[in-house]
ZANU-245733 format. One record per residue (C-alpha): x, y, z. Coordinates in pm, whole numbers, padded with zeros to 5 digits, always signed. Layout:
N
XYZ...
This chain:
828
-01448+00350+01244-01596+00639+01435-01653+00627+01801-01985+00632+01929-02170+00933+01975-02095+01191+02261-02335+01245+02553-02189+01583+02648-02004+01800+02444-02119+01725+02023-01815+01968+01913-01547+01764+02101-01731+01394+01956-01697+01589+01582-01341+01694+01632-01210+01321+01745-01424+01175+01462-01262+01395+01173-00923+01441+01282-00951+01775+01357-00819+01886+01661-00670+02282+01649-00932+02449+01834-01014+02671+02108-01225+02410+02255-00979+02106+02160-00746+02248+02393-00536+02044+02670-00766+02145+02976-00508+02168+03254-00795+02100+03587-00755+02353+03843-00761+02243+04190-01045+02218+04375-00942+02491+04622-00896+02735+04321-01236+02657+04178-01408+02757+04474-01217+03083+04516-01275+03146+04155-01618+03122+04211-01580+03321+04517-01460+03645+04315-01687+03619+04091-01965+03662+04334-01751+03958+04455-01771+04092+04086-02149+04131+04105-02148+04194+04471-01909+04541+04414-02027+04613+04063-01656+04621+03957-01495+04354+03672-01103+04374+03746-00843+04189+03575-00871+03906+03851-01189+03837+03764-01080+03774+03393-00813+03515+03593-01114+03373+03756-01338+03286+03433-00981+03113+03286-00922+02922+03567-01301+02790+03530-01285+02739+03180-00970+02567+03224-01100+02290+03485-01456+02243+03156-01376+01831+03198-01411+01779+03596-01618+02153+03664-02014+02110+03725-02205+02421+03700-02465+02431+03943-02805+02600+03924-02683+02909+04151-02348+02960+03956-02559+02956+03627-02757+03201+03765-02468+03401+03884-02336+03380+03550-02653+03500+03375-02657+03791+03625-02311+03945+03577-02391+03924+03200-02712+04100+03259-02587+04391+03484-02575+04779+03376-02389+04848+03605-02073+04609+03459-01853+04693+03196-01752+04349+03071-01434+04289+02841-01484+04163+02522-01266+03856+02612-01494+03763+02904-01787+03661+02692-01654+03421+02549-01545+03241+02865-01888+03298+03015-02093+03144+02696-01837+02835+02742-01930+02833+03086-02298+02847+03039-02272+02580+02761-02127+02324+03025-02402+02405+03275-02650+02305+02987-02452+02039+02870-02379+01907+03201-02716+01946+03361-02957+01651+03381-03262+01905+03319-03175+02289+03368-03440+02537+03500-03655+02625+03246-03693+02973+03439-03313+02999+03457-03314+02963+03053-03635+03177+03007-03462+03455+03218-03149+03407+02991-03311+03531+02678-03273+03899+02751-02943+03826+02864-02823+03668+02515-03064+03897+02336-02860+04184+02474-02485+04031+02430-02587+04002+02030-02735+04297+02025-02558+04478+01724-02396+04737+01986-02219+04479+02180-02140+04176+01948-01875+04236+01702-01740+03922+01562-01413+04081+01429-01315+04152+01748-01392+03838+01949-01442+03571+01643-01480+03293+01900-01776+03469+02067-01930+03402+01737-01859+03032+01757-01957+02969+02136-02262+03188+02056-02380+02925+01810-02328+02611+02007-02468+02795+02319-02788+02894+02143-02811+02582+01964-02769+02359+02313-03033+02585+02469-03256+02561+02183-03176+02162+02234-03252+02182+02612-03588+01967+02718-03671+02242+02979-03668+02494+02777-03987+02627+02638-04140+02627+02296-04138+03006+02279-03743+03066+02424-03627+02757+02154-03783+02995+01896-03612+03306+02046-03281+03113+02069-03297+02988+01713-03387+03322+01582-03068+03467+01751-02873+03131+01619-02977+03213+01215-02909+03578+01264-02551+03510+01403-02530+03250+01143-02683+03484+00828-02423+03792+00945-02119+03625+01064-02078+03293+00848-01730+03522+00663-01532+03448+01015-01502+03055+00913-01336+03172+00623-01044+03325+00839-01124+03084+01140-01181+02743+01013-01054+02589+01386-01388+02745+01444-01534+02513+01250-01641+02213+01478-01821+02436+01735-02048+02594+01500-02160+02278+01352-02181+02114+01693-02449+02462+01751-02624+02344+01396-02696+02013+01507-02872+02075+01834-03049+02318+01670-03166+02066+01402-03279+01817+01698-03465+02105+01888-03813+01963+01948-03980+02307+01749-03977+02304+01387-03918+02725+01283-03591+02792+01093-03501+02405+01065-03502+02436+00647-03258+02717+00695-03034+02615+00916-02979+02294+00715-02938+02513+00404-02681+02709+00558-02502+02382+00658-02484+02235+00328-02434+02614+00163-02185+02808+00352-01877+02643+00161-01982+02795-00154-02093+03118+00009-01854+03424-00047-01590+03507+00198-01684+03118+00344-01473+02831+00466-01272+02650+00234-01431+02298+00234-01169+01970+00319-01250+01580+00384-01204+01695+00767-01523+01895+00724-01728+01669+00494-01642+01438+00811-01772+01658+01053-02102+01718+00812-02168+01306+00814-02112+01218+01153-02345+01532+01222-02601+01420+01006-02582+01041+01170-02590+01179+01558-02899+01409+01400-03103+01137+01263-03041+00910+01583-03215+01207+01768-03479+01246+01524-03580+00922+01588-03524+00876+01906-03756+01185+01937-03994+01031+01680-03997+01382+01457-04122+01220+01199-04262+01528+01040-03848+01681+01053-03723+01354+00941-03930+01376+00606-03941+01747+00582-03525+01649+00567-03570+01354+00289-03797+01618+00081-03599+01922+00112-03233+01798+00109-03250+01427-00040-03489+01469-00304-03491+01856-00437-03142+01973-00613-03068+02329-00478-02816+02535-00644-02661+02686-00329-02596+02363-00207-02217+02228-00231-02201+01904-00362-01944+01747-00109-02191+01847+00181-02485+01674+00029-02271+01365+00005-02129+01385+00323-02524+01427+00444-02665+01234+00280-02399+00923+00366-02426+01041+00731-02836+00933+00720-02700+00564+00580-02424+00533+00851-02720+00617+01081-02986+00367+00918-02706+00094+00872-02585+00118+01205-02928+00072+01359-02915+00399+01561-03258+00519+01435-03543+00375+01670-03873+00485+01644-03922+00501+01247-04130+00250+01062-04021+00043+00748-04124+00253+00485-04032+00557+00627-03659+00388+00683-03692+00251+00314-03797+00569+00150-03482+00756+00327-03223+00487+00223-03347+00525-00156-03372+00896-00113-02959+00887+00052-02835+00632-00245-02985+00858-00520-02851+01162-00419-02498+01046-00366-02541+00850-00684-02686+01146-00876-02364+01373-00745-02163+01144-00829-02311+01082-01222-02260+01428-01269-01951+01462-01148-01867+01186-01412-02029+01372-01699-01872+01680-01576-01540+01569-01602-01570+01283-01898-01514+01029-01734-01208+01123-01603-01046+01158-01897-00943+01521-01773-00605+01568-01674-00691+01893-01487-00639+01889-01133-00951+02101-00987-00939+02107-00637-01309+02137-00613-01345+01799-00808-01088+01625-00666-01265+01739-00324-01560+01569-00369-01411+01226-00552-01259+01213-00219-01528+01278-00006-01781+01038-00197-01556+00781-00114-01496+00846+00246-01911+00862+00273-01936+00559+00099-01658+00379+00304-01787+00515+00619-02186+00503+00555-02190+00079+00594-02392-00103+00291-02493+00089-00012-02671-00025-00320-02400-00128-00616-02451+00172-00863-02200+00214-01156-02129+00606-01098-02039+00503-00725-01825+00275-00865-01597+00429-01107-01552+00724-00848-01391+00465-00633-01163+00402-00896-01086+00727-01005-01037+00825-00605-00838+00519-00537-00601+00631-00873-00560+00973-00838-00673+01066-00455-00566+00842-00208-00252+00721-00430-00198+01018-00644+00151+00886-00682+00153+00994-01090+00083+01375-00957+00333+01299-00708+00629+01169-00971+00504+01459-01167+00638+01726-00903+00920+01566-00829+01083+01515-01145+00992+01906-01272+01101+02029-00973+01440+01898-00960+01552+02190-01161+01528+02416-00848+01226+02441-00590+01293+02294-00248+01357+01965-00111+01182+02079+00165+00860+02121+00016+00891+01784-00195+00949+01620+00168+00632+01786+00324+00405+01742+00036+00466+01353+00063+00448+01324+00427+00126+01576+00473-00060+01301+00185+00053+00980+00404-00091+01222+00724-00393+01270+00554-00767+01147+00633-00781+00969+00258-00489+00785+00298-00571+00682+00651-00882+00545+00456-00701+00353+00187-00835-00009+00328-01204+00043+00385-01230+00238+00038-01059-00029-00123-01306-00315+00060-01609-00092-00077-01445-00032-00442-01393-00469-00448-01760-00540-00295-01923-00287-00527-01735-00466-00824-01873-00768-00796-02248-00637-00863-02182-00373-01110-02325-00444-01466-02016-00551-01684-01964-00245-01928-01834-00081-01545-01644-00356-01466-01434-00357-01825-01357+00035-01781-01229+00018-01397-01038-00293-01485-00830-00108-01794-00785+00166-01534-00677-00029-01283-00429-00205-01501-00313+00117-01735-00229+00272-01386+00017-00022-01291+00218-00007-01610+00226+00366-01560+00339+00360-01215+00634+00118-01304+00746+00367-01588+00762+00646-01345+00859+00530-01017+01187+00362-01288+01254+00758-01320+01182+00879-01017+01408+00574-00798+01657+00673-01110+01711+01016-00976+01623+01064-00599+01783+00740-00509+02107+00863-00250+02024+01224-00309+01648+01273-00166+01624+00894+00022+01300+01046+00221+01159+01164-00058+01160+00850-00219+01032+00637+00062+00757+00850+00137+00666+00774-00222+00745+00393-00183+00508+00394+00096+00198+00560-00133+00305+00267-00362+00296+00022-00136-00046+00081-00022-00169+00088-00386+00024-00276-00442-00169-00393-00169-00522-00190-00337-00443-00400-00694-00405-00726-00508-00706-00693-00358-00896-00571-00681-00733-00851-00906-00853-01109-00661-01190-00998-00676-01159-00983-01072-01010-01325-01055-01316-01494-00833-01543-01295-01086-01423-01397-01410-01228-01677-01392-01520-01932-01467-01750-02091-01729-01942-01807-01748-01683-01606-01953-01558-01743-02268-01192-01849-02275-01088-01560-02448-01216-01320-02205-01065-01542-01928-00713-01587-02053-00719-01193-02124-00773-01118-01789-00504-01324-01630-00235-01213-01839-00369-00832-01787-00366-00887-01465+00014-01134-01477+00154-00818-01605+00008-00548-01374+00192-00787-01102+00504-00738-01275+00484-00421-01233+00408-00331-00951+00650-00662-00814+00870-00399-00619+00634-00242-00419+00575-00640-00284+00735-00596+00066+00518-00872+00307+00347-01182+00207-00011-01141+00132-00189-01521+00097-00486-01236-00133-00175-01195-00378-00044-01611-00383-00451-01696-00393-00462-01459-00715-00083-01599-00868-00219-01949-00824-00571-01881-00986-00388-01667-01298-00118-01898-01365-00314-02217-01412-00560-01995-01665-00266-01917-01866-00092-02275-01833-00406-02410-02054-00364-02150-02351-00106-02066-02573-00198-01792-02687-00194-01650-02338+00114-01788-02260+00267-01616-02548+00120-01282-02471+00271-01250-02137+00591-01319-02236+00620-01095-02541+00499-00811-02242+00885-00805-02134+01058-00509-02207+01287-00553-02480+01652-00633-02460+01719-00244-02576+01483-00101-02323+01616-00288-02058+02025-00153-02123+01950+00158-02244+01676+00292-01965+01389+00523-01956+01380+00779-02190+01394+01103-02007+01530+01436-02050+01674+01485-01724+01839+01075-01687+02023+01171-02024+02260+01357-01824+02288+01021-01554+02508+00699-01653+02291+00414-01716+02316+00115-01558+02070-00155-01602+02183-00393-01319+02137-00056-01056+01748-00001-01180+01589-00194-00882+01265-00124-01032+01297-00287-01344+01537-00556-01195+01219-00661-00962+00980-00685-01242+01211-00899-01430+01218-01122-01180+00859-01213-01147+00931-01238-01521+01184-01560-01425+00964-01692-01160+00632-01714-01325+00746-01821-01732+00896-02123-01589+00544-02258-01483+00418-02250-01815+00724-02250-02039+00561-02609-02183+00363-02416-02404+00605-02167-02503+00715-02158-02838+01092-02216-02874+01144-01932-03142+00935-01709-02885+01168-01851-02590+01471-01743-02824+01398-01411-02910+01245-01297-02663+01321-01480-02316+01681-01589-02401+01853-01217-02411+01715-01133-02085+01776-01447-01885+02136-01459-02002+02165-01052-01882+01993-01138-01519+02235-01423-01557+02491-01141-01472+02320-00970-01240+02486-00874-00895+02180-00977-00701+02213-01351-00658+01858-01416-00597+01792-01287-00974+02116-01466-01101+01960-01810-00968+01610-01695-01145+01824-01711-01423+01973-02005-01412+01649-02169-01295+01480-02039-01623+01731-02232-01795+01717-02540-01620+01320-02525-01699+01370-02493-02120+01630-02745-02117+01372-02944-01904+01080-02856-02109+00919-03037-02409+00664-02925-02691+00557-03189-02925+00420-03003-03214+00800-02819-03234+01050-03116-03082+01320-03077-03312+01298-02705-03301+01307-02687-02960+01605-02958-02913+01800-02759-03141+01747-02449-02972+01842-02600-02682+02184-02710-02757+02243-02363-02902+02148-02199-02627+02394-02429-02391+02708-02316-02568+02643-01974-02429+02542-02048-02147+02832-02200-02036+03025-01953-02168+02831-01682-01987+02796-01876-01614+03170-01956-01623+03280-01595-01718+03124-01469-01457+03211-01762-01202+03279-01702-00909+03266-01374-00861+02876-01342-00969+02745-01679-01117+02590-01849-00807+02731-02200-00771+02387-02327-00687+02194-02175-00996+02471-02293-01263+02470-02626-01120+02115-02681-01142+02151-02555-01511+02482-02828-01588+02222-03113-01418+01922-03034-01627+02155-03057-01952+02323-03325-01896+01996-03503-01823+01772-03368-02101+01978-03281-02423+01976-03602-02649+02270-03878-02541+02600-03773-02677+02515-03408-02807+02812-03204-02831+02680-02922-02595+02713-03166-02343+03103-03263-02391+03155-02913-02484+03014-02852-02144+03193-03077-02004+03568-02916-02145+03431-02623-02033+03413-02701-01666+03722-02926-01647+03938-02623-01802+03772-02376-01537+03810-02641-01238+04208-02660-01354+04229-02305-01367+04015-02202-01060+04239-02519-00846+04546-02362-00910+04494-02014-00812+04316-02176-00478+04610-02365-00440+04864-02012-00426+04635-01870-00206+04579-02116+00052+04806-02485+00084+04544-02634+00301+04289-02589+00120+04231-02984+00056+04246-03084+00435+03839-03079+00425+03645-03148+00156+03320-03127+00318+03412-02757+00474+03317-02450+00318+03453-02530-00051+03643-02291-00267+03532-02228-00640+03727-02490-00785+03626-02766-00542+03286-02677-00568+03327-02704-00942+03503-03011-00917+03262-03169-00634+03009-03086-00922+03220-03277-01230+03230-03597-00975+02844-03568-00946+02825-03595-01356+02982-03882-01354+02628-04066-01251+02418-03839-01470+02597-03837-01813+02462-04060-02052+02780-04388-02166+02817-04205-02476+03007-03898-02266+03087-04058-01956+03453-04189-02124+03550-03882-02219+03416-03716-01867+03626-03984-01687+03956-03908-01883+03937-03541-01851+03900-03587-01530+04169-03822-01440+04372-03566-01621+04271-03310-01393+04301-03526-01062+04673-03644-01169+04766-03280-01200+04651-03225-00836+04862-03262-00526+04875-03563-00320+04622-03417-00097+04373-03330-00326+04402-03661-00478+04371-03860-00178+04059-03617-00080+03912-03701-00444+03955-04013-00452+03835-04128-00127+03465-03916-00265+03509-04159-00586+03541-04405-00353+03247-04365-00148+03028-04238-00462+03143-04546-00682+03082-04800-00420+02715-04633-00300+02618-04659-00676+02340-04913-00813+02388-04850-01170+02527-05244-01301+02573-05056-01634+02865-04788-01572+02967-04951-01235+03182-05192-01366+03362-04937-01605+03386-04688-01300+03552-04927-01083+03812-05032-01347+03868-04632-01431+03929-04578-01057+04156-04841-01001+04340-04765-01297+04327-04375-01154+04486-04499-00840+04803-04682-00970+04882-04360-01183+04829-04109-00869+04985-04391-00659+05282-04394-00942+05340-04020-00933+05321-03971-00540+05550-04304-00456+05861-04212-00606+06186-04076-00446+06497-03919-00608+06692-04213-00576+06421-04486-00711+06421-04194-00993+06804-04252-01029+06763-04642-01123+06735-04752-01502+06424-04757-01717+06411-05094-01676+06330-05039-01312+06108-04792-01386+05907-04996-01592+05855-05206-01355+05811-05049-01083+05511-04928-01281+05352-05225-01393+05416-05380-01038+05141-05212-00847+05188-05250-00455+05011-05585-00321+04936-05359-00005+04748-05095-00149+04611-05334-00452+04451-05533-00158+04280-05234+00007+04134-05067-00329+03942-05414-00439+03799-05416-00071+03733-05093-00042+03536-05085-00378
């Protein structure tokens, strides 16, 4: 927001409010002392007292000028001032009138009420220093600007009278009429000369106030002018709003309509279109903001309507002019006032919801404030050659700029406008909206593709544009969501919407850097729409990029020449991944032969992805079919499921442990053993599977490290952790599998060393005896007994026992020892 108006210097209150700050009067003021004021003053007095202007007295002006926060012109210095100017017998340098308008600005500026014959006597004075054989603008362009806000504070000053305002406003429009081509070459200039405008426009006569305002809103479209920018347009609204207050403060009401009649409600061809905006949304900042005292109702009313139509009738033919934005061409003059129709509108307070006003937001907020599509554009043709350089600082001047800086309140406007627009509006921002997120994906893919470890700031910069248009979407798809999500749309409309706006998500997923409770309010709202329909359940998921899109890449000329690999594309990878997080709530209504062609072949690819976060979305996809049901296609679906686990296995022990996340595949194992149908032969298939992994994975542990049984509840290697995961099975397969589970594992434990049986048996132990199931206790505790003779068997025996018949042997075998008998039966 703007800070509130200035009480002393309107050119210094314009350049803080814009963001424009090189200027001659913008300057660092470095304060002289006081001492040096006084002798400045001194010598200047010795100026007019000798009739001679030396070098020192140049010094002297400077060192005044300088001190313009903390110095007070007085009365006698003024008129000091006014008489050096006015001498014959002086030869001034051009440089010192400059210094000595600035000079006599602050002692109007600064002056509670300045003599009114001081300013009377000044008229000559000024009359003669723009006289056409003294001024020449070329040669001091600045005396041009501090001419204009010195003639336009004077003309401002309450002292002053009626017929020196006139004289000083005359002088103002001439300077302004002859001179307006040094803006073109001086823009820094700029500020001061509208700071000069707007006093002029609240002087309390009424001569030349028509002109001046159409050389305000005309001089950017004037020959030889100043190049118009949002900085300006700025400068033109806050202007307009510090104008107004005055106005009525002043109670001019005959100005304040001759304003509404001249400028709001009469279309003049010499007027630029960005400056009426910028106008026009300066009068609604000031009427919003309550800064205009002293006008009655209607005459408040009738200036509101006048403001709202003429930004809304720019703005509808700006539309028209353009169709609808269907253009690709980039015209700066266009694109100039899309941006500065949304800054008014963002900075103006409450406007009236009017469609044109609405779709310029969009079209501003798509190709203006986040122009990252332009952006991607110049950075992928220009990697054939141009500069880095100028790739950097065309990023980093946009995330500088005044639009950007004005991202959020545009984007509040564009969502509160939304709701009130008629519907035919709302349907053609939405498609934009949404087109623009799919397009973004498919061109930041290309972009990250190639700048990624060769132009890192580059692509940043761009991230950050990105970002801020993530958080624009968010905001937009809430509001759609609060609009449409309820019984006033038809279902169809309703389920359309969420998935439109499901898959704009995905897109833009990796540009989702902080939490946002606007984007989990929206998820929430979306997901149970689409958990009610089929149909939309189906269409989102079909959205994923096919198998062959996601291997091969994007298809683009210059990535031909780069290796592909999928697993590397971060961009795609994070879509993908919202992909695995959101199907899983409403994979219930998901037909299986969808699920199979189209889900399957990318979960079991993220399966293998490096980033274990996405591996365990893929395994918890899994875990969710398997855990799913459909009635209308139960067989189907059962028999897709046990396909499905054969490769799965397959693929999660493949890649174990070097990629497949322990966690993820085990949640996968428990949901099949607990869902598929009792005794299916995915299940002991699964089940081979692990013990033959678990045998393999042991014995490579076991070369590596020999204590690697001392602690089973440490930090586990793969084949512990696999085979802490078989002993957990034993509870959870159904009786048909649990007899062969229990002798492949017994198989597996006798093969261990005595360590590693001791350390698994003492978990069978405590897991057997903690168990409540009376149905496979029993069989448990004879299987574990009958597991701890043979370990006991195998680990008792010494070379010389070895030595003694068969007969011995045998016996020894069927004897067990009473000792450790005795402890097993208590212990279980």
């Amino acid at each position: 927001m703007a800070k509130a108006a200035p009480t002393l210097f309107l050119e210094d209150w314009l350049r803080s409010v814009s963001g424009f700050s090189n200027s001659f009067s913008s300057r660092n003021y470095s304060a002289s002392s006081a001492r040096a004021i006084i002798q400045a003053w001194a010598e200047l007095r010795d100026c007019l007292q000798h009739k001679s202007f030396q070098s020192h007295h140049l010094q002297s002006l400077k060192t005044l000028v300088n001190s313009q926060t903390s110095l007070h012109v007085a009365e006698p210095q003024a008129k000091l001032l006014l008489s050096i100017l006015s001498s014959p017998d002086l030869s001034l340098p051009h440089e010192s009138y400059t210094l000595f308008l600035r000079l006599l600005y602050i002692w109007v500026r600064k002056s509670a009420r300045p003599s009114s014959v001081l300013i009377d006597s000044a008229v000559k004075a000024f009359s003669n220093v723009f006289s056409i054989t003294q001024y020449n603008s070329k040669k001091s362009p600045h005396l041009f600007s501090e001419g204009v806000l010195l003639l336009g504070s004077l003309s401002f000053a309450p002292s002053a009278s009626e017929s020196s305002k006139i004289v000083f406003l005359g002088l103002l429009c001439r300077l302004l009429a002859e001179d307006y081509q040094v803006l073109g070459s001086f823009s820094e200039l700029i500020p001061d000369v509208l700071a000069g405008i707007g006093y002029a426009l609240c002087s309390s006569v009424k001569v030349h106030f028509v002109t001046i305002f159409d050389f305000m809103l005309s001089i950017w479209g004037m020959e030889s002018g100043p190049q118009g920018s949002v900085s300006h347009g700025l400068m033109i609204l806050h202007l307009m709003e510090w104008v107004m207050s005055g106005l009525g403060s002043f109670r001019s009401l005959e100005k304040i309509n001759t304003f509404s009649q001249e400028v709001l409600e009469t279309t003049k061809a010499n007027y630029v279109p960005f400056a009426v905006v910028m106008a026009a949304a300066g009068v609604l900042r000031a009427l919003n903001r309550s800064v205009v005292s002293g006008l009655g109702l209607n005459t408040i009313s009738r200036l509101r309507r006048s403001a709202e139509d003429r930004i809304e009738s720019v703005a509808r033919e700006l539309i028209s002019r353009t169709r609808g934005f269907t253009s690709s061409d980039n015209d700066r003059t266009d694109s100039l006032l899309l941006q500065c129709v949304s800054v008014a509108l963002a900075r103006s307070g409450v406007v009236s919801a009017r469609s044109p006003l609405f779709i310029c937001l969009a079209s501003t907020l798509l190709t203006e404030i986040f122009p990252s599509r332009r952006l991607y554009m110049k950075v992928l043709k220009s990697m054939h050659g141009s500069s880095a350089v100028l790739r950097i600082n065309e990023v980093k001047e946009h995330l500088e700029s005044l639009t950007f800086k004005e991202a959020g309140a545009i984007t509040g406007v564009f969502c509160n406008l939304y709701v009130s627009v008629d519907e035919q509006s709302k349907h053609i921002v939405e498609n934009l909206v949404w087109d623009h997120c799919q397009h973004i994906y498919m061109e930041h893919r290309q972009v990250a593709l190639v700048l990624r470890g060769k132009e890192d700031e580059v692509l940043g910069d761009l991230e950050k544009i990105a970002e801020s248009a993530f958080l624009m979407v968010v905001l937009f798809a809430l509001a759609v969501t609060k609009h449409k999500l309820n019984s006033k749309f038809n279902q169809e409309s309703q389920m359309d919407t969420s998935v439109r706006i499901l898959i704009s998500f995905s897109c833009l997923e990796y540009f989702r850097r902080i939490r946002l409770p606007e984007y989990m309010d929206t998820i929430r709202g979306i997901v149970v729409s689409v958990q009610e329909s089929d149909s939309a359940c189906v269409s989102f998921v079909r959205s994923i990029p096919t198998y062959v899109d996601l291997t091969n890449g994007p298809d683009f000329s210059f990535l031909r020449k780069m290796e592909y690999l999928w697993y590397n594309d971060e961009v795609q990878t994070a879509r993908i991944l919202f992909y695995l997080r959101v199907i899983p709530t409403c994979i219930a209504r998901l037909p299986s032969p969808v699920f199979g062609k189209v889900v399957a072949p990318t979960m079991f690819l993220y399966m293998g992805h490096p980033n274990g976060k996405v591996a365990r979305a893929s395994h918890s996809m899994v875990s969710a079919f398997i855990s799913s049901g459909k009635d209308s296609d139960q067989d189907e679906r059962e028999s897709l499921k046990e396909q499905l686990v054969f490769y799965y296995i397959q693929r999660s022990l493949v890649e174990y442990p070097e990629i497949t996340p322990f966690e993820g595949m085990a949640s996968g194992v428990a949901a099949l053993v607990r869902h598929l149908p009792a005794g299916s032969p995915a299940i002991f298939y699964c089940i081979h599977c692990l013990v033959e992994k678990a045998n393999r994975l042991c014995i490579e542990d076991l070369a590596h490290q020999d204590d690697m049984w001392k602690n089973w509840q440490g930090e586990s290697e793969p084949g512990k952790k696999i085979l802490d995961l078989l002993l957990r099975l034993i509870s959870l397969v159904d009786i048909q599998v649990l007899p062969d589970l229990m002798k492949l594992l017994a198989q597996l434990i006798a093969q261990l060393p005595k360590d590693g049986q001791n350390m698994i048996l003492n978990e069978l132990y405590s897991q057997v005896a903690e168990s409540d199931d009376v149905t496979r206790k029993p069989t448990l505790v004879s299987w574990l007994q009958s597991l701890s003779y043979l370990c006991f068997q195998e680990t008792s025996g010494s070379a010389a026992s070895r030595k003694v018949g068969s007969e011995a042997n045998s016996t020894s075998v069927r004897t067990p020892d009473p000792l450790n008998d005795t402890s097993l039966n208590a212990r279980l």
